[in-house]
N, C-alpha and C positions, 0 to 999 in steps of 0.2 A: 540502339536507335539508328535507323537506316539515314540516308543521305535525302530519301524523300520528306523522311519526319524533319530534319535540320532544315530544309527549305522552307516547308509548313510554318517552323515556328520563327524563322526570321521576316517572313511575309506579316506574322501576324503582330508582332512586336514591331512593327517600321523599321528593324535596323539598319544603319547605315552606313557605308564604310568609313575606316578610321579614316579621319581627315591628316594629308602630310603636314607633318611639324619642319620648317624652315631652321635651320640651323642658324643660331645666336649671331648676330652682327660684332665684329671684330670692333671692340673698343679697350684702350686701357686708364685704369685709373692709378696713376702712376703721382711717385712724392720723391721730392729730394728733400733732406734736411742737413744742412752746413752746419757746425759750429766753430769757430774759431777763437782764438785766443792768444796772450804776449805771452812768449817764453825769455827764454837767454838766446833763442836761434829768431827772435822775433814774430812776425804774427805766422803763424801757422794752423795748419787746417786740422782740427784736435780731432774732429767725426765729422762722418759723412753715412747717413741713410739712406738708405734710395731702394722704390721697390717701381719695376717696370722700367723701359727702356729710358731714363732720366738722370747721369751722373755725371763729375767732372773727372777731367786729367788730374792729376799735381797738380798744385798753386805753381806759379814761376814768377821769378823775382828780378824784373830784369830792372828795377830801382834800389834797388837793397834787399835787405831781407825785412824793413820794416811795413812791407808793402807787398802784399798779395796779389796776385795778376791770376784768376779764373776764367777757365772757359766751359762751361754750360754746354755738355753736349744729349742732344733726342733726333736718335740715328733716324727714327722715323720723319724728321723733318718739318709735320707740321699734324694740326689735330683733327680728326675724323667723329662722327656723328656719338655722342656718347662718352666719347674721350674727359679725363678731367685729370692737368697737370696741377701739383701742387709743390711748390717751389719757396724754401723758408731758408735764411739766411739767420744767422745769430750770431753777433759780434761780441764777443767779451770787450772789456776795459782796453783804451788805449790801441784798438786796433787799427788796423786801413786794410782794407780790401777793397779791388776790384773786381768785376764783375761783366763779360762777357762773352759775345756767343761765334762761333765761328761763320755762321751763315741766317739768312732769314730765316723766320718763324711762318709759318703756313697754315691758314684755316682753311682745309678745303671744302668743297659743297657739301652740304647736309645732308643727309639723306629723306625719304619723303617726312619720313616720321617730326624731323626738325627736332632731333635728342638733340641736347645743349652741346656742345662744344666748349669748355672751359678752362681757363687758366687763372689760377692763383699765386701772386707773388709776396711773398710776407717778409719784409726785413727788419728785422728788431737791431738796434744799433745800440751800444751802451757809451757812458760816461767818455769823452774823450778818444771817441774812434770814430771811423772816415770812412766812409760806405760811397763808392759809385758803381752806378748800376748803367751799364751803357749799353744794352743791347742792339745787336741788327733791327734794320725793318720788321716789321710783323705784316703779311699778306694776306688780305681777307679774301676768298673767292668769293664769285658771284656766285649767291645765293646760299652762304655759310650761315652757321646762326650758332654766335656766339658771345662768349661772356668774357670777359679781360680788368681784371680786377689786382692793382697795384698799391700795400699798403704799408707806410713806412712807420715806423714808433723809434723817435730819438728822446733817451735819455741827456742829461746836461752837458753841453760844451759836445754834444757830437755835430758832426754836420752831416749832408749830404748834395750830391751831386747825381742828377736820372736824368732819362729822356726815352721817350719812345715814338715811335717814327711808325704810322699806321698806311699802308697803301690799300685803299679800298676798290676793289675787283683789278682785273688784270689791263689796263690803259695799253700798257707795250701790243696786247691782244685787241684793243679795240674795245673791250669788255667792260661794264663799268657794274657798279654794286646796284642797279634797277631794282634787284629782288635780294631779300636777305634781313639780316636782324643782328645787329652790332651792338653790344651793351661795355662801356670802357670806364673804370673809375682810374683815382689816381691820389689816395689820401695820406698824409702826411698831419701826424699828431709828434709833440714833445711833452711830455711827461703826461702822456694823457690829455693833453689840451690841442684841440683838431685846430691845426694852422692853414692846411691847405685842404683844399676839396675840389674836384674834378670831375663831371661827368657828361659824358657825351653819350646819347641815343638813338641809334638811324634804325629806325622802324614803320612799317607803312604810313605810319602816324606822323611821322618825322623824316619823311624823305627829301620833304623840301626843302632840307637844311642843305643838300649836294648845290642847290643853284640861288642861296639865298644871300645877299652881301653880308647879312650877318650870320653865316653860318660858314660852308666850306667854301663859295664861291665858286664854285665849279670845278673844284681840284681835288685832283683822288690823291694826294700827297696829304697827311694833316701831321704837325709834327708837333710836341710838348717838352720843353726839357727846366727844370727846377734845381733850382741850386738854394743852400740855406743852409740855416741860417745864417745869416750875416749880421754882426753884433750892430746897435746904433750907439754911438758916443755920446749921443746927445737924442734922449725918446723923443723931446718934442717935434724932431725933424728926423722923419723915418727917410728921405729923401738924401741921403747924406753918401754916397755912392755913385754920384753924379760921372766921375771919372771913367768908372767902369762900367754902366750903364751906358755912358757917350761912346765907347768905344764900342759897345755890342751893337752898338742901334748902326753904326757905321758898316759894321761887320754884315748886318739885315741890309742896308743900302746898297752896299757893293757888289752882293749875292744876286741881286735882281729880282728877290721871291719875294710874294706877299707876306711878309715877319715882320713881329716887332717883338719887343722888349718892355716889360716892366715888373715895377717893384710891390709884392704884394707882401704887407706885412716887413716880413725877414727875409722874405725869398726872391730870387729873381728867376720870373718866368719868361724863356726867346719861346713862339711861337710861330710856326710856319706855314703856309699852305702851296704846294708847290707840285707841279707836272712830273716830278724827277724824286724819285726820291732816294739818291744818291747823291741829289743837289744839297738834300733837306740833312743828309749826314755829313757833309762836307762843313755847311755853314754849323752843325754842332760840334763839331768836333773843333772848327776853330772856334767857338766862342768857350768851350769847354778849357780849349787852351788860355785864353785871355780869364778865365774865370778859376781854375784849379790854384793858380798863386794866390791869389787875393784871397778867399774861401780854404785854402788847404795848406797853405803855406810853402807847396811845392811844383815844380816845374811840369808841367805837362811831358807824360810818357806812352805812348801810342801802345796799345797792345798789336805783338808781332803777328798776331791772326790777322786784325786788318790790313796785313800786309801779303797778305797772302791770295 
């Protein structure tokens, strides 16, 4: 068959060149799984799974050994168009652990397609163990589209202590979250019974929560922190924490930012909304302090990464 016939028969069939195939967009779906547990050397990290760039150092015990001090390290920095971190924590009996991160968490721009961008945090806490979860800021770039889903399961007589601290688009830039898609939970159940629920949406549908007084008021700072359970001596009067409650709300006064403080249930939630949000960790961090005795029974210990 000559090269005249092969022209003949691709003319008569339409054929048409192969179309270029674009090479797969870099995304990872990356898990860490913690277990921990009480020995005779105290709580220590029994496994650790992790597939993709997502694992920790050594636990470090700079309160004893009954006290785990983690740091949460994703060399990558922050998540890209596709990406989905999934991050679980499992406390045996009687443990403490803390829990965080050396630097901010980064959502950067999505790509056109707007693939999800997602993070999943899962901490299961058992029977008489102490869970804090204190991570850095988490940064949303303008025009990110993502999902942030924190969910906590205490069995009896555990507690817990979190907060997360969201800066929506880049302020220091000028920049603000105009375009984009933010989906944040923040759920907390004990023995199966949903105690706390939290959900924020900024979506074209809901952008006017950025300049609404009852939504962010104008501040790309939004900040949530939870502490709980805290026992009541007496059910009829969930209000009974007056003390420490007067102390946080002073703690909100003195900071200067639009926060307050209240008692839902068992829990006590500071909330912030603030220009700074090194401000919005500051004022956590001291109320964490005034809150870790009362709730844990123990002195407030700075992890030595925030020091760094």
């Amino acid at each position: 068959m000559n090269n005249k016939h092969n022209l003949a028969l691709a003319e008569n069939h339409h054929l048409q060149p192969m179309p270029s195939v674009e090479a797969p967009a870099s995304q990872w779906h990356a898990f860490l799984t913690l277990g921990f547990c009480q020995t005779a050397r105290g709580t220590v990290l029994k496994t650790c799974d992790h597939k993709g760039p997502l694992y920790v150092q050594k636990p470090f015990y700079p309160e004893g050994r009954d006290t785990a001090h983690v740091y949460l390290l994703h060399p990558p920095g922050g998540l890209v168009s596709g990406d989905r971190l999934t991050i679980t924590a499992n406390l045996a009996e009687n443990t403490h652990v803390l829990i965080t991160m050396p630097g901010a968490g980064r959502v950067y721009r999505a790509r056109e397609d707007k693939t999800l961008q997602h993070q999943v945090t899962q901490l299961n806490v058992a029977e008489n163990s102490l869970m804090e979860w204190l991570p850095q800021e988490t940064i949303l770039y303008p025009n990110a589209h993502t999902r942030l889903e924190n969910s906590i399961d205490l069995a009896d007589n555990a507690k817990f202590i979190g907060w997360e601290i969201t800066c929506f688009g880049l302020p220091a830039n000028h920049q603000d979250f105009g375009e984009g898609h933010a989906e944040q939970g923040f759920q907390i159940r004990q023995n199966g019974r949903l105690k706390v629920r939290e959900r924020l949406v900024i979506d074209d549908n809901s952008r006017a929560l950025f300049s609404a007084k009852a939504g962010l008021d104008g501040k790309p700072i939004n900040g949530l922190m939870i502490a709980g359970p805290f026992e009541s001596p007496d059910p009829s009067n969930l209000d009974n924490h007056d003390e420490l409650i007067d102390k946080l709300r002073q703690r909100c006064t003195q900071h200067g930012s639009l926060s307050g403080v209240s008692l839902v249930g068992e829990f006590i939630m500071v909330r912030s909304l603030h220009d700074d949000s090194e401000q919005v960790k500051q004022l956590f961090i001291q109320c964490w302090q005034d809150i870790r005795p009362a709730l844990l029974g123990k002195e407030s210990n700075e992890p030595r990464i925030w020091s760094t």
